[in-house]
N, C-alpha and C positions, 0 to 999 in steps of 0.2 A: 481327369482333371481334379478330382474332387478328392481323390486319393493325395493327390498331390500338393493340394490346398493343406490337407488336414497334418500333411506331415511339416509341412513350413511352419503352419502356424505352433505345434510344438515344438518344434527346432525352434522355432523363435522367443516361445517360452522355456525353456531350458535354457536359454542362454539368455534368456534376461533374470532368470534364478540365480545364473553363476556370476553375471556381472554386476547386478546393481548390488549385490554383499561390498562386492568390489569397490565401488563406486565410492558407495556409502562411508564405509572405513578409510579409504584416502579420505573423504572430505574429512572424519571426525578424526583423522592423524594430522590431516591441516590444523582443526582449530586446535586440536590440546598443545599442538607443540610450534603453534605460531610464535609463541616469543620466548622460543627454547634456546636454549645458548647448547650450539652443536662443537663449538672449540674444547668442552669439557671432556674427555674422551671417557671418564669412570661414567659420567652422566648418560650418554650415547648408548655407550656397550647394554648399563644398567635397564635403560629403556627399553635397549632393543630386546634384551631378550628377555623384556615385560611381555613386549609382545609377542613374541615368539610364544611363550607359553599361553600365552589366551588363543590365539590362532591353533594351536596343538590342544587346546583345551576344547574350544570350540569343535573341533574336527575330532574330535574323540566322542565329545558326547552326543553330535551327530549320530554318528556309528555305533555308539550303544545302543541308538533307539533305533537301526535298521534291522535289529536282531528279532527283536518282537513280532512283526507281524508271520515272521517263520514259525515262529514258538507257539504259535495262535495256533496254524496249521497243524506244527506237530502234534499240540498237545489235542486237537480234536482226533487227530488220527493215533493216538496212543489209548485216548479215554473213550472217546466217542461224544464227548460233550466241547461245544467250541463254547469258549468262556473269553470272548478275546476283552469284553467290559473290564471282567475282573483282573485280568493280566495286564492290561494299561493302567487300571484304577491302584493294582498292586506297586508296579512301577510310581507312578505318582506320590506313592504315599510312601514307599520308601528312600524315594527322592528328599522327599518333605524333612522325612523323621530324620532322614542322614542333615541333612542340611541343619535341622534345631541341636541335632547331638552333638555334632561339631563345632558351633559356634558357642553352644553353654561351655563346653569344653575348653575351647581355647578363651574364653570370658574367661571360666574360673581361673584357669592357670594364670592369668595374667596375673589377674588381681590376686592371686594367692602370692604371686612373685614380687607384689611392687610395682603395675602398672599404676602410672597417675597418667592423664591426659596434660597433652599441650606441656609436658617436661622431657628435660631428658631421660630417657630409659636407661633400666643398669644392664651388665651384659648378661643377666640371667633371662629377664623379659626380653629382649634385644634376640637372644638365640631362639626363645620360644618360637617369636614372630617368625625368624628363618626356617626354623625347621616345620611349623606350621604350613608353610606357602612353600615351600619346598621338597624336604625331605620326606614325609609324610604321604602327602599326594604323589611323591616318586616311588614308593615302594605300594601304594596302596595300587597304582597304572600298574607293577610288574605282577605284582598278584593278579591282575586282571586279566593280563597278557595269559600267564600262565592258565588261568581259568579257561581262557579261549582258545589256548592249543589247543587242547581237547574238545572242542566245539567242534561233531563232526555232521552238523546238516549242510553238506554241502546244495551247490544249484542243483547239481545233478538229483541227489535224495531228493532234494525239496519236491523237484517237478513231480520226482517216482508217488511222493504222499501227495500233492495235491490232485494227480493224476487218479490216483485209490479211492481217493475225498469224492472226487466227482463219480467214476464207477460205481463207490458204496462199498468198497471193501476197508479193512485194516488188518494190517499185519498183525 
């Protein structure tokens, strides 16, 4: 019975993991677009595949960060030192650094091009902004992609090293 208690009660936590994201996100697509005018059809499309890209964004960098605790693994069974602080702490920080490089970046370009706030843009800045939120992060994902072809610790490996980890050997 107790086996069986314990497996509810994480089936029941799982699936309040997958649903209140859920939840959550209708209620705040309620409020943002509470007094959205949906007869605009350029406005709709535009929206939607605002979101569409956040939800693919969100769900990507999920999945970057399921890579890690494998890499922790490996790399103790490659070195013999598990360093998993520093390999989160590295992560973090070039999270960070991408994130300040990027942003001074698209700063400067703006204003190198004639951003003024609260006016109209000319179509030099106007393109930056597209290709920034766009183009950019669409070739920087297929880079990544390609990165990851070549990711070959599958389950199977993984188990074979964390298996070796616990024995005490390394290939």
């Amino acid at each position: 019975m107790k086996n069986e208690e314990l497996r509810m009660k994480k089936l029941l936590k799982k699936t309040l993991k997958l649903i209140l994201p859920v939840v959550l996100g209708g209620f705040i697509l309620f409020w943002v677009y509470r007094d959205f005018d949906f007869t605009k059809a350029g406005d709709v499309l535009l929206h939607g595949t605002n979101w569409w890209w956040m939800l693919f964004s969100l769900v990507f960098g999920v999945f970057a960060q399921v890579f890690l605790p494998d890499c922790v693994e490996y790399g103790e069974w490659k070195t013999g030192l598990r360093n998993d602080g520093f390999q989160y702490a590295f992560v973090s920080l070039g999270n960070k650094i991408g994130m300040a490089v990027g942003t001074a970046l698209l700063a400067g370009l703006l204003g190198k091009y004639g951003y003024i706030a609260n006016q109209t843009q000319n179509a030099t800045v106007l393109s930056i902004m597209k290709h920034a939120f766009t183009t950019i992060p669409g070739v920087l994902w297929i880079v990544t992609a390609v990165v990851l072809f070549f990711y070959r610790l599958n389950k199977k490996r993984y188990n074979e090293i964390v298996e070796e980890l616990k024995n005490g050997r390394k290939s």
